[in-house]
C-alpha positions in Angstrom: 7.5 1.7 10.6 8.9 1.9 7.5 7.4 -1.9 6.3 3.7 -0.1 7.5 4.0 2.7 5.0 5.1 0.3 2.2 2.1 -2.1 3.0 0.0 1.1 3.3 1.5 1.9 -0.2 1.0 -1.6 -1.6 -2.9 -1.5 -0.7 -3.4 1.7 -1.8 -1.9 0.6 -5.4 -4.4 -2.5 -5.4 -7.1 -0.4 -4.4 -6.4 1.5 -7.5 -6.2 -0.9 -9.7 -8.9 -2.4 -8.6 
């Protein structure tokens, strides 16, 4: 659970440096 919200977190932080 915790390693989903960490992924989740990882994405969102490439989709913003995207």
């Amino acid at each position: 659970m915790l390693f989903v919200i960490d992924f989740n977190r990882f994405l969102n932080c490439l989709t913003l440096y995207s």
